[in-house]
N, C-alpha and C positions, 0 to 999 in steps of 0.2 A: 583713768580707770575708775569706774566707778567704785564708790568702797562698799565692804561686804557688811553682812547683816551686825558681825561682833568687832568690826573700828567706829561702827554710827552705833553709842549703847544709849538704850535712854529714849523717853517720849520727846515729843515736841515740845512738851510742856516742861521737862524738866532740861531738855537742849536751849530754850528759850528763856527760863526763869531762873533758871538753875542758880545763879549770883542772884538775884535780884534782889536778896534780902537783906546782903551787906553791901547794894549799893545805898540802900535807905529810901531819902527822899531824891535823892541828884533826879533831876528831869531826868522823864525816859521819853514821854510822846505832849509834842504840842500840837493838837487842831483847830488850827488859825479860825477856820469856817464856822467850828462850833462852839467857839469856845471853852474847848476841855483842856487841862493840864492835868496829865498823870507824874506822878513819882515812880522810880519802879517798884518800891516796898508796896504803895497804896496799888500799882498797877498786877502785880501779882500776889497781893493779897485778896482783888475783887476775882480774878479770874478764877482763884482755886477756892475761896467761899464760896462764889455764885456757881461753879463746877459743883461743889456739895449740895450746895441746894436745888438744882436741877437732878441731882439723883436722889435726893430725898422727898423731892413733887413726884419721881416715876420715872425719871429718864433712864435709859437702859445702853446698853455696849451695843454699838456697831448701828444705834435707832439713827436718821437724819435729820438735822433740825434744822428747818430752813431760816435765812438771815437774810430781811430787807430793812434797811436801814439806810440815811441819807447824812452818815457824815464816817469819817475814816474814824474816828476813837471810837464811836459806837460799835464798827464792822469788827477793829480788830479786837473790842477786848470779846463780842460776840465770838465770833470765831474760834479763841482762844479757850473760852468758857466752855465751848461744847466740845472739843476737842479736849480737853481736862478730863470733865465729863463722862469720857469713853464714847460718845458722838462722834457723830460726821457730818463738819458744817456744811452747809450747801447755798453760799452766798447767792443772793437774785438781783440783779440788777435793779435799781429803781424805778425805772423807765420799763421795766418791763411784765408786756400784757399777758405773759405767760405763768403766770404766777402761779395761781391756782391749778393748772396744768402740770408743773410741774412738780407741786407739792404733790401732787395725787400720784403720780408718776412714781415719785422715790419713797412713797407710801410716809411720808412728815407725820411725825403726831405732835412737834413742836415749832414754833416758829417766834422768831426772835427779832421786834422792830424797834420804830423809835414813835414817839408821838406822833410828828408829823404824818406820819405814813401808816398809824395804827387804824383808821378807818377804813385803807385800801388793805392790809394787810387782814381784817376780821373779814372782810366779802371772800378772801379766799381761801381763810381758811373754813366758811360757813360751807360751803361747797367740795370740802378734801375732807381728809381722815384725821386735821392736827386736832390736838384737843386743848392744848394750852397755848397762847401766844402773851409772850410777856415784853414789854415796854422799859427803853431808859427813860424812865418818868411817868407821869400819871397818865393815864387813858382809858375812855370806859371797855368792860367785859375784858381787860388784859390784867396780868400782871407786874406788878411793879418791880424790874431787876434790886432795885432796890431792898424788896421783902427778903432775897434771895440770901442774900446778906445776912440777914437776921436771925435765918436758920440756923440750930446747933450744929457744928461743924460734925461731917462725917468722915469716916473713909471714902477716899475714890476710888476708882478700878483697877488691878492689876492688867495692864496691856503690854501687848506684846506689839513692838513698834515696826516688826517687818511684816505684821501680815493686817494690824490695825488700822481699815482705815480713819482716814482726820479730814479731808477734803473731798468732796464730789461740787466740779466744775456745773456747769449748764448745759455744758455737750455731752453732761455724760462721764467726764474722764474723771476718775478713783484715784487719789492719791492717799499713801498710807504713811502712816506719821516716818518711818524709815524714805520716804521716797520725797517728803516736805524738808527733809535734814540735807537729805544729799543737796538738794536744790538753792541751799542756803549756801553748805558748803563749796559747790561749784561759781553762784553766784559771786562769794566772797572772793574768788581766786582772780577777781577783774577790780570786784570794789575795795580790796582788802579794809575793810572799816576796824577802826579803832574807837576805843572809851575816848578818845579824844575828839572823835568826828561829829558835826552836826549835818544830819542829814535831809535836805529837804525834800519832798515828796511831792509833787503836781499829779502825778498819775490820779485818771477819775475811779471813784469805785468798781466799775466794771471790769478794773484789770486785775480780778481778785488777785489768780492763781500768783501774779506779777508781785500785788501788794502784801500779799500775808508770805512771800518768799521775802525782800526785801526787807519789808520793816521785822521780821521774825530775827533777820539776820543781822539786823541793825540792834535791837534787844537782845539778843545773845552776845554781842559784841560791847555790851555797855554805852551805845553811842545817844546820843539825840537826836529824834524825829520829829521832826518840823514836818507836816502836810498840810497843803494848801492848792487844793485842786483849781485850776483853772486861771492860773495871775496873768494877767496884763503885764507885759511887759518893763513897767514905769514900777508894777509891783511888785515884781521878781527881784527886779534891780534894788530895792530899798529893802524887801526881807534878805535877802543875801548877806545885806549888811548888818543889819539889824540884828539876827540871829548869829551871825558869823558863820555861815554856811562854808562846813568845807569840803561837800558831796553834794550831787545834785543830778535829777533823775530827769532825760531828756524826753520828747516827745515820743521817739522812734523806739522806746522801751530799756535806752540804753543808761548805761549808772557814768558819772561820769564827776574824777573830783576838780574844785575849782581853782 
């Protein structure tokens, strides 16, 4: 049975982060591809500064801010950040020519990339309604996630989690910070992940709805996230050990421990 609006209490942001400040520095997320390493203290200290300082640029409740980015730490603490925020992230595939389409579509006034992909990502938004598109790192006509940071901390938004949304898919489909909880929660009842667990991630960024359920549920449960999109077999084999993987997330979208 699904649970009702008063057993799920609490955002995503604070179902997600809620510990995170007396786990410190213990690793929370490693991204092999990009080489990032968060702690959880640093990893939700940037979420909910860079959440103040998107409301202190102009961001407003329920606005969507679109997110193209080409590595998984980038995607989720993006994510993360505009769902704090009181936004509703709207991850885009990288590979994909519908960008600008879409941004105009869900009426974007912000969009959230990485260097790499900051050139593709200003052609679309020169053509929509966003008006700010900010950068993990330097790039010209964007924003630096970094400034974000530097902002006097604000208050964030009061949200109400069952009717808020935090997710809009590419097909369209609206998920509300109540509806990202349950889906962790369900999820869990197969992966049961523990502060003990290290879990590795292959899934590609296109499986947003997939990855920000998982690693959200893997971060609410204290655990380690190892992602590494796309290994080679010989490389699977040697990070399993390497990290001591004791979860592992198969092609066919299923979690499965080792």
């Amino acid at each position: 049975m699904r649970p009702t609006s008063s057993s799920i209490r609490g955002t995503v942001t604070e179902a997600v982060f809620g510990c995170a400040r007396e786990r410190g520095d213990r690793p929370a997320l490693i991204d092999l591809g990009a080489g990032a390493v968060y702690g959880y203290r640093r990893l939700a200290e940037e979420v909910t500064r860079g959440a103040s300082g998107l409301v202190r640029r102009g961001a407003r409740r329920r606005q969507v801010a679109g997110i193209h980015v080409d590595n998984a730490a980038a995607q989720t603490l993006a994510v993360h950040t505009v769902i704090a925020a009181g936004g509703v992230a709207a991850p885009i595939a990288s590979r994909s020519g519908r960008m600008a389409e879409l941004l105009a579509q869900w009426d974007a006034r912000l969009l959230i990339t990485t260097p790499g992909l900051a050139e593709t990502s200003l052609r679309a938004a020169d053509v929509s309604r966003v008006r700010q598109v900010i950068t993990f790192g330097q790039a010209r006509d964007t924003v630096d996630f970094a400034d974000l940071l530097l902002l006097t901390p604000g208050p964030l938004p009061p949200l109400d989690p069952s009717v808020q949304p935090a997710l809009l898919a590419e097909d369209g489909g609206v998920f509300t910070h109540e509806d990202l909880i349950w889906r962790m929660h369900e999820l869990d009842k197969h992966a049961v992940l523990e502060k003990s667990d290290v879990l590795l991630v292959t899934w590609p960024l296109a499986c947003t709805l997939a990855l920000t359920t998982l690693v959200g549920l893997a971060l609410m449960r204290g655990s380690l996230v190892v992602v590494a999109p796309g290994l080679a077999p010989d490389e699977l084999s040697a990070t399993l050990h390497d990290f001591g993987v004791t979860v592992l997330t198969l092609l066919d979208g299923a979690v499965q421990r080792v």
